[in-house]
Phi, psi and omega in degrees: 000125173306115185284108183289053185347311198279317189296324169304303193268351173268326190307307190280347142311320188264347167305325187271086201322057204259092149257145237268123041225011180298162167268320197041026161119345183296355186265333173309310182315296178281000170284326171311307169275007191249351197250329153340289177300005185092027188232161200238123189252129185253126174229126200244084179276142208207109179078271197225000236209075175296130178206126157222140216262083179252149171226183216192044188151174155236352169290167168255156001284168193255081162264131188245142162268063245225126185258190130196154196245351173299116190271130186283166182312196199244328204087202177270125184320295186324310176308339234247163288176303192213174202281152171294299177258036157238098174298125210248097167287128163226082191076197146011302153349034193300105169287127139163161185312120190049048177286315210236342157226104343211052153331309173311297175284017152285293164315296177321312169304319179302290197275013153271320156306326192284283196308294155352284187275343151341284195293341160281010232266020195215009171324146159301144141089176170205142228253143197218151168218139166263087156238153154241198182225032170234038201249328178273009196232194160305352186052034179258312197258037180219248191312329165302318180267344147329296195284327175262031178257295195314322208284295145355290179254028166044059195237133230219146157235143202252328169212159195198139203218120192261111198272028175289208180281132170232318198290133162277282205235315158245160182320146190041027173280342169215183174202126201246115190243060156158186191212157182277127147284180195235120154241122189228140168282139132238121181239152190232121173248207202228157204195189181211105159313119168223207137185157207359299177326301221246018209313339189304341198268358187225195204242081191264103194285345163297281172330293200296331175277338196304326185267335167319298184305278196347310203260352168278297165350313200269331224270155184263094212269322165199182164243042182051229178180194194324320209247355193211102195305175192287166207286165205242137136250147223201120223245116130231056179187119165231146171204120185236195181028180163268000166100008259169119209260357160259029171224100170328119173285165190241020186187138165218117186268145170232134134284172140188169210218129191272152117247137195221133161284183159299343171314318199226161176249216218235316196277335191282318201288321184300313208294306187303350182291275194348298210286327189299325181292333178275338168303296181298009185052058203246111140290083184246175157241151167219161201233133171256139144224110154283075180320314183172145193264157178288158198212137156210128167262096156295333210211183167083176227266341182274300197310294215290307175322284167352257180337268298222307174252009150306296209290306186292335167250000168248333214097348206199113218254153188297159149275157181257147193216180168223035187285184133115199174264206202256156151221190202320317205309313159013292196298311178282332168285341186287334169296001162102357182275155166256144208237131168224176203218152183179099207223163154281214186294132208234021173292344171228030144307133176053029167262159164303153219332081131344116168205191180196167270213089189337296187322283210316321180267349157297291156010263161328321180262358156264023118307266188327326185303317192296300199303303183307322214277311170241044177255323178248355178281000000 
């Protein structure tokens, strides 16, 4: 019987009780099999927030493997099949919290290197891993301050496969080679507190805003492109009054939230809110957060190596897509590197018995191997 490496090794990522933002030893774990091999491990802690930086070489080019080893709660435990952090095999079946994000895909990445450079150990070029343990939290104190300690001492990473769940339905059916940026408002708009009775005497900022939203609802931000539907805006959050149904509020806060394509920028979307709040004569405040700029690898050698050992180990070549929310690669395509995502299935994330699929993550490290096998050979 064939000794499951990736699968062994995902049971000891999930044993280890890491909700975000503890590591609880998982990145040690994996440094214990990556400094063996030849890689010189850096732990870069930031806050609240353990992150670390092993590289494997000093030449360019620069291939990274990027991560996170934190996990979202379990919920209540009682629901679960099997205990959340005692990973449980059932047929096929691996359980437990952040078995498929992406505990596996950590194990695959490990024990795919470790087979790489066995057989390679004079490979081009050199191999790095970026994992935090803020990637399921704010993401303020993990990948982002990585980068920019690298950005700092000019050290580029050229490629790069961010192992979140990309996969539908079987492993490497899809890779998601870019992401929507994220923008969210906070708008306050301003009214005069009266009451019901008395609306002459008051502001009601719900009335006055109400056709201002409407026409932010309707409006037509782009039309997206090849890789990317058109940009989405989207109201989630309104709050108004004092809890008292005879009183006119003095305030109406509304969130909402962009994901945009490349089409459009961050600064095009503030300006067009605005200019729409101001047309309606609107006493507002507005609050910007950039959550994550939008990213795409259309081309290039990490796409086609991807495509080229997906195809050679499923049979079948992936799609490419940009759907879902954000993740790290955010952080890392903007330094010019190219970044795709390429994971297993990603149907019981951050659900009650979470698992992923034995096969799918032995699977998943000879795809990575192969993407090594033809980049640096």
């Amino acid at each position: 019987m064939v000794k499951k490496e990736v699968t062994e090794l995902t049971k000891a990522l999930i044993e280890r009780r890491s909700i975000t933002p503890e590591d609880a030893g998982c990145q040690l774990l994996m440094a214990e099999r990556l400094e063996p091999i030849g890689f010189h491990i850096e732990s870069m802690y930031f806050v609240d927030t353990l992150n670390m930086w092993a590289r494997k070489g000093k030449d360019g080019p620069v291939f990274c493997f990027a991560g996170h080893t934190d996990v979202v709660p379990t919920g209540p435990e009682a629901q679960w099949r099997f205990p959340p952090f005692q990973p449980t095999l059932d047929g096929d079946m691996l359980y437990g919290r952040g078995a498929a994000d992406m505990k596996g895909s950590l194990a695959a990445m490990v024990v795919a290197t470790e087979r790489f450079i066995k057989k390679h150990p004079d490979h081009k070029g050199s191999i790095a891993f970026l994992i935090t343990s803020d990637e399921e939290g704010p993401f303020v104190n993990g990948t982002t301050r990585v980068i920019d300690t690298l950005e700092a001492r000019n050290e580029k990473i050229d490629w790069c496969i961010v192992g979140e769940p990309s996969s539908t339905d079987n492993v490497g059916d899809v890779i998601k080679n870019g992401r929507r940026g994220s923008l969210t408002g906070d708008l306050i708009v301003k009214g005069v507190q009266g009451h019901v009775a008395y609306p002459h005497l008051a502001e009601n900022p719900c009335h006055s805003a109400a056709p201002a939203l409407t026409e932010l609802t309707q409006e037509t931000w782009d039309e997206g492109n090849e890789f990317f539907p058109a940009t989405s805006f989207q109201i989630a959050n309104i709050q108004a009054g004092t809890g008292a149904s005879n009183v006119i509020p003095g305030e109406l806060h509304v969130q909402f939230n962009f994901r945009y394509s490349t089409e459009v920028t961050a600064d095009e979307l503030q300006t067009k809110v605005e200019n729409i709040l101001q047309q309606h004569q609107l006493n507002f405040t507005i609050q910007w957060k950039l959550n994550g700029l939008p990213f795409l690898t259309d081309h290039g050698a990490l796409l086609e190596a991807a495509v080229e050992s997906v195809d050679h180990v499923t049979g079948q070549k992936p799609q490419l897509l940009t759907s879902g929310g954000t993740s790290d690669g955010r952080f890392i395509a903007p330094t010019g590197a190219e970044v795709i995502e390429l994971g297993p299935c990603n149907a019981t994330i951050h659900k009650v018995d979470e698992c992923v699929s034995s096969s799918d993550i032995e699977q998943l490290a000879l795809m990575y191997e192969g993407i090594l096998e033809r980049l640096l050979t």
